[in-house]
N, C-alpha and C positions, 0 to 999 in steps of 0.2 A: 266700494273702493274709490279714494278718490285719487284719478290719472295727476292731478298736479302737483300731490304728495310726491307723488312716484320718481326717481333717478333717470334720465334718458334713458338710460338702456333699460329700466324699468318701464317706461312707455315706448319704446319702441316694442318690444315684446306684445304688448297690448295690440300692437297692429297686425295683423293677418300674416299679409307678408313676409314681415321680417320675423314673426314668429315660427313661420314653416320653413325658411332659410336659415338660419339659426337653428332649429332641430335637423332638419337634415344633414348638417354639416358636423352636430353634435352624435348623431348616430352613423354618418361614416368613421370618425374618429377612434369611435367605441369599435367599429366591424374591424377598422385596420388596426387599433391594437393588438385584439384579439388574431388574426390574421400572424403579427410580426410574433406574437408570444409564443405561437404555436410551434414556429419554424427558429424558435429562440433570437431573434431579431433585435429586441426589443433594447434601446441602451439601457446600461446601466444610470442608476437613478429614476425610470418611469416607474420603478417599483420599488416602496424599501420596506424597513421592516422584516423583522424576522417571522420565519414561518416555524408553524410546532406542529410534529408530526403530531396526527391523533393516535396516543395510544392506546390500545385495548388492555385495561386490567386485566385481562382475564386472557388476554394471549398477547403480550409484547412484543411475541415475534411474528407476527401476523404483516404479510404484505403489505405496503404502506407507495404510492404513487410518486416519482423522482418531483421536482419544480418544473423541469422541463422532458423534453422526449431525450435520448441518449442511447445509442447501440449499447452499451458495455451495461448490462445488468450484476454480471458478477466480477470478481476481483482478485486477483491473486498475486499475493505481494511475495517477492524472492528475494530476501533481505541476508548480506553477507557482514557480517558484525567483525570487527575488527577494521576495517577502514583498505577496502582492494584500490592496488597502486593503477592509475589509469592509465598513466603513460609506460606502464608495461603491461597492459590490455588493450584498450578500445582508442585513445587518446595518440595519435602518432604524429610524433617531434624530431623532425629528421635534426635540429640543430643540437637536441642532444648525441648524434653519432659524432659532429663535426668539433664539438667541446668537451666534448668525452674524455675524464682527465681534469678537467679545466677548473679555475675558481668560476664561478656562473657571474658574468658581467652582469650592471643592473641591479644584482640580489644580496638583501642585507646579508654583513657579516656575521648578524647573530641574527635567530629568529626564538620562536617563542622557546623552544625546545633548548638552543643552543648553538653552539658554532656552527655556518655553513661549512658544509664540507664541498668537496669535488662534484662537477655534473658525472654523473653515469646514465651514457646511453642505456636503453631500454634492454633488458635480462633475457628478450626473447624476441627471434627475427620478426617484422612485421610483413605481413603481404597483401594484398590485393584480395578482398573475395566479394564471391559472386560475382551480377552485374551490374550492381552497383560502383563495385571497386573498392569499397570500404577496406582501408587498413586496421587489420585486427593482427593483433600477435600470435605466434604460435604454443603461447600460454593457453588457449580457450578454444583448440580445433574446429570442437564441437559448435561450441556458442557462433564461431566465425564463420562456420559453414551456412549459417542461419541470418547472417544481418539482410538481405531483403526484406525478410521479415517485420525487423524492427526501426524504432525509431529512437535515436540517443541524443542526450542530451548532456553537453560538454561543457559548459560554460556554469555549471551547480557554484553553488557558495552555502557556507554554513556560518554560525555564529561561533563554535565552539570546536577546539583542538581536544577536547577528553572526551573517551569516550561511551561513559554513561551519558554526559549531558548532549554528546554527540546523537547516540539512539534515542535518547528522550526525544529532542528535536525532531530529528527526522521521522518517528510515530507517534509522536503528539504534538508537536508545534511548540512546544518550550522545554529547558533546558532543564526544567526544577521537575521533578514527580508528583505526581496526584492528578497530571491531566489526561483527559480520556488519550485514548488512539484513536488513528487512522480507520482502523475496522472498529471499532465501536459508535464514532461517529456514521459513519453510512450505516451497519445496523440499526444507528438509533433511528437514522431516516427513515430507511426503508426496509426495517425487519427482515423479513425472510421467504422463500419459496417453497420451504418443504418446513413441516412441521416433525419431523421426527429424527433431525439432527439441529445441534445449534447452529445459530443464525453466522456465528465466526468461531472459527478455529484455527487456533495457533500450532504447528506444526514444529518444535523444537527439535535442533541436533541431536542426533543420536549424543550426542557428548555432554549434552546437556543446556541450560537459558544460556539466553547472550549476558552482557552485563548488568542491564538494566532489568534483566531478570522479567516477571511479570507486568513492570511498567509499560512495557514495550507493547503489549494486548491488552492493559488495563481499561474498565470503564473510568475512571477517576470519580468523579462528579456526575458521573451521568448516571442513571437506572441501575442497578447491578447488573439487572438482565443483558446487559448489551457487551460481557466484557467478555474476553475469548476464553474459550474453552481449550487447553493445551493439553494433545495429547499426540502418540507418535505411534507408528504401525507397529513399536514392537513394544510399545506400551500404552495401554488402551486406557479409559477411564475408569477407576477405580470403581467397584463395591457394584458392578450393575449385573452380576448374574447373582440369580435366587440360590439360596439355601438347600442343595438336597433335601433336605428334611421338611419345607415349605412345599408345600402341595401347589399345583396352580389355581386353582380353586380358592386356596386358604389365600393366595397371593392377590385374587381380582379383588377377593372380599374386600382383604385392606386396602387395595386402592380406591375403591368404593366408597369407602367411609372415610377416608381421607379427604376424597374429593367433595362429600359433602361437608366437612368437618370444613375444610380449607374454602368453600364457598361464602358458606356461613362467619367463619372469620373475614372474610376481606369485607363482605356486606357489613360488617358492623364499624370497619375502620377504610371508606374511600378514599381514595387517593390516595393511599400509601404506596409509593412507589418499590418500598425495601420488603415489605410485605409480598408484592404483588410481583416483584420480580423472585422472592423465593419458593413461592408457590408454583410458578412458571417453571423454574430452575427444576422444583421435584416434580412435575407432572414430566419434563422433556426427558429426564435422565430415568421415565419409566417407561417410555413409549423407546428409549435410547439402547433398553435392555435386547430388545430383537433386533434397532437397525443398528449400530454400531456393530456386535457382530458380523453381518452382512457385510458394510461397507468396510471390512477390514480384512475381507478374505482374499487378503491377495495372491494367496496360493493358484488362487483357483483361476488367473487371468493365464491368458495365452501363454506358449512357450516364444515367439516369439515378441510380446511385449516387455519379459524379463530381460528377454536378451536385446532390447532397443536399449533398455534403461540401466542395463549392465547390473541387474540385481546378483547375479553368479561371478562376477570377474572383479579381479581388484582386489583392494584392504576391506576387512569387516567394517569399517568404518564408511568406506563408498557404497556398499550392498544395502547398509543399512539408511545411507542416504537415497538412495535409490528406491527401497523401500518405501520411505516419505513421499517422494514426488510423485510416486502409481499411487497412494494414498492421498494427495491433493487434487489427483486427477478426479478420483473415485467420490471425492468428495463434491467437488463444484458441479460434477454428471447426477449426483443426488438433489442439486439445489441449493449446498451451504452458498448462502451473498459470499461470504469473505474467509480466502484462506490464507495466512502466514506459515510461510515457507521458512526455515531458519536454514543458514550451511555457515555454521559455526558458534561456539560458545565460548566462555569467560569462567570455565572452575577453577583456574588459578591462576589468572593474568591474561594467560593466550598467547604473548608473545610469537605470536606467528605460527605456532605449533597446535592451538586448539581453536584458533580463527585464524582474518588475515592481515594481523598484529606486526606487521614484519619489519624491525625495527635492526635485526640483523639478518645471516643469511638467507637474506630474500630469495633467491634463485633457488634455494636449497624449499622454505618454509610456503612462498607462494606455489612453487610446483606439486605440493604436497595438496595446498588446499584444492586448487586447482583438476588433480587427477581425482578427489571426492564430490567435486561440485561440476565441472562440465557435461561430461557423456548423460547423466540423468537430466540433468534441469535441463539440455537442448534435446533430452528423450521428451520430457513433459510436453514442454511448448510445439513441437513436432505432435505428439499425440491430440492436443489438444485443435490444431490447425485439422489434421487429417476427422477428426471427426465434425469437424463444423463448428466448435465451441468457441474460439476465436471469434467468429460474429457476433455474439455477446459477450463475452469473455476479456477483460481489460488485464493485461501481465503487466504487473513492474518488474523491474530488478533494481535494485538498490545496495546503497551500503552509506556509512555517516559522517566519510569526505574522503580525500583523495592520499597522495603520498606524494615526498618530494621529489623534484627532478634532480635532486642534489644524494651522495652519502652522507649518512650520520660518524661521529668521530671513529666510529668502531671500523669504520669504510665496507660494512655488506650489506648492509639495512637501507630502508628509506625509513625517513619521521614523517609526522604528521602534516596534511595540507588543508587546511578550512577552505584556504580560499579556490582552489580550481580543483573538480569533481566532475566523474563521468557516472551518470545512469542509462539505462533503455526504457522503453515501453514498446510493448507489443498487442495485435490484438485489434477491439474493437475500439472506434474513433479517432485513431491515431495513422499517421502516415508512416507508410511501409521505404524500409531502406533511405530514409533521409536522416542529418546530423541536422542539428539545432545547436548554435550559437559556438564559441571557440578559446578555450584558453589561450593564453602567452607562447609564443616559441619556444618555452622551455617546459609549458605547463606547470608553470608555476601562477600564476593568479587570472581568473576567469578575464577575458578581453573583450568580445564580439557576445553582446546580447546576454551580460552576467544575467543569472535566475537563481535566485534566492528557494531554499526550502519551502519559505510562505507559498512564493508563487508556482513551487513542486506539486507541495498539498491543492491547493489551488483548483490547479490545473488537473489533478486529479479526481477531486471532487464535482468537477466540469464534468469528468467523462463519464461519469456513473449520475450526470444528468441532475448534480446540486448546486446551488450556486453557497459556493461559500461565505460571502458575506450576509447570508442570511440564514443559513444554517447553525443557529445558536443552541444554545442553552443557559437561563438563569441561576447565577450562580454567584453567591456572596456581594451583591449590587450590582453584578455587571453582566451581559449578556456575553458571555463565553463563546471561541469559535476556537475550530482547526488551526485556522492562521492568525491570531489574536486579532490585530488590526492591520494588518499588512495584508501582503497578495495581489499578483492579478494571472490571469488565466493566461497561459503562453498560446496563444491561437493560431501561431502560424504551424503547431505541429498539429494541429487535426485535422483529419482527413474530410 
């Protein structure tokens, strides 16, 4: 080698010296990256690039290690389909008591819907709870006896006033259908903890899907194996008890020969994903024959956990919600990653009466949904706290935008609000009894630290320990994500 070929810093390297100063400097760099990655430190950009989880053919639900460390391992999403009015819940606007009546100074005279009508103060008193002081309405008893607990976020915005492309949005990140969900993307990252229920399930109204129907839990584009499994305590998954007539014996045989049957096929055709997720799909829903069962016995829980969740009181319609949510409990204490919670469906419109569509007698249709959805879902998240599950356990509550602070011409209804929206999160990695960000004085369009769905998803994906811009998938030339190309992690609500 000849030194006078060499670039300066090519010979300086040559010299002792600056050779051992120069590595030394280069392997603390290396220790403190490592160091900042660990405790998730590290900015955005030292890293890019998508990561692909390694799938197992032969079990795609198989545990799979977050990008970073993250409290919250499981997930459980409480999703209210028809669009809950915030400022007659969680969002409190005293200037609607003082304009009450009023044309709303400020606010167009037509919007997307149609003529602005009158402000109407809030359908239900607000007060004070806990010690935090959080004003919550006396629409949601239950939920408001509880905000210590939680962490809400006020200042939501959507892209879209309908609402299929409303739900699409908010569980898959775009308006159009065919893109995965929210629980199919974390399955796909990080599979599962228990092998002998699927890795997500979707927990549907007793009344039946929301709008968006199976969209809403779809895998889209991703593995088939990762899309939810929907089914509900008082309706289980179809065709999984044997045959009287089927001996168990005659039954192991054929799983037996199956499973070599099904080995010997996929060895001939690797990497087929559609393959290798339906062979997955029948080996779970055989092993699913003794635990579903099991995790559906809800007879058999306490008399007093019925009576937390008010499965005896109330409309058959509450009991049977209530039902559901000892069934989501029962679920995530088994190890399912991700459960979708529904309280409300779309078999003929909904119009307020079968979600919380309430575009007329709101006081009338919101108190309806209201008396089927509070006392259990603040039983859940209560159960879930008392037994320790909350330390890993991340809760949303949702829904796929807000209602006006105005009447609609009909004068009992509120229409729709894209732009100012109230969620919660409770649980692990988030802060207890704090608000995040603030609608308008009338709660009419987000003010104080608006946060987009992307950066919902986002910030979601954060707390179950993914970074969403690198959690993709290849799909039609483009690297596919939760948030398409948007997002950023709202950081000042974790804990």
């Amino acid at each position: 080698m000849n030194p006078e070929k060499l670039s300066p810093v090519g010979r300086s390297l040559l010299d002792r010296r600056s050779f051992f100063g120069q590595s030394g400097m280069a392997m603390g760099a290396i220790a403190l990256s490592q160091l900042l990655a660990k405790d998730n430190l590290l900015a955005s950009g030292l890293e890019s690039g998508p990561i692909r989880p390694k799938i197992d053919d032969k079990n795609p639900y198989a545990p799979r290690p977050p990008h970073f460390d993250m409290p919250a391992k499981q997930v459980l999403v409480i999703y209210c389909p028809g669009a809950v009015s915030h400022v007659d819940t969680f969002d409190y606007k005293p200037d609607l008591y003082k304009l009450d009546g009023q044309k709303p100074p400020g606010i167009p005279q037509v919007t997307f819907e149609g003529p602005t009508g009158n402000i109407a103060k809030p359908f239900w008193d607000f007060k004070p709870r806990g010690e935090s002081g959080k004003m919550v309405s006396d629409l949601l008893p239950n939920l408001a006896g509880m905000v210590d607990d939680f962490c809400f976020m006020h200042s939501l915005t959507t892209q879209t006033s309908a609402h299929p492309q409303g739900e699409n949005f908010m569980n898959t990140g775009f308006t159009m259908e065919g893109f995965p969900s929210f629980g199919a993307w974390v399955t796909y990252a990080l599979g599962c903890e228990t092998d002998e229920l699927p890795a997500f399930v979707a927990i549907n109204d007793p009344r039946g899907l929301a709008r968006s129907g199976k969209n809403n839990f779809g895998s889209g584009f991703l593995p088939a194996a990762f899309q939810g499994t929907d089914f509900t305590a008082s309706n289980p998954p179809a065709n999984l008890g044997r045959p009287n007539a089927y001996t168990p014996a005659a039954d192991q045989a054929s799983v037996s020969l199956l499973q070599r049957l099904n080995a010997k096929h996929l060895k001939q055709f690797p990497g087929d994903a559609d393959l290798a997720a339906r062979i997955a799909s029948y080996e779970l829903a055989g092993r699913m024959q003794t635990s579903v069962p099991e995790v559906m016995d809800i007879a058999n829980e306490p008399a007093h956990i019925h009576q937390a969740y008010g499965t005896g009181s109330g409309t058959e319609l509450k009991k049977a919600y209530a039902n559901n949510c000892i069934l989501a409990r029962r679920l995530l204490e088994k190890g399912v990653r991700v459960v979708q919670l529904f309280n409300g469906s779309d078999p003929a419109g909904g119009n307020g009466i079968t979600n919380w569509d309430s575009h007329s007698d709101i006081k009338e249709t919101h108190a309806m949904q209201a008396e089927i959805m509070d006392q259990p879902t603040a039983a859940l998240i209560a159960d879930l706290k008392q037994r320790g599950m909350l330390e890993h356990t991340l809760v949303v509550w949702c829904t796929e935008f807000g209602r006006m602070p105005f009447l609609q011409a009909n004068g009992t209804g509120r229409d729709h609000n894209p732009d100012a929206f109230t969620c919660f999160l409770a649980g692990a990695g988030v802060k207890k009894g704090y608000s995040y960000g603030e609608s308008d004085e009338f709660g009419f369009k987000a003010a104080v630290n608006e946060t987009s769905v992307y950066d919902f998803n986002a910030t979601l994906l954060h707390l179950m320990g993914l970074d969403h811009e690198r959690l993709t998938y290849y799909h039609n030339g483009l690297e596919r994500r939760l948030t398409n190309v948007h997002g950023h992690v709202v950081k000042d609500i974790l804990a």
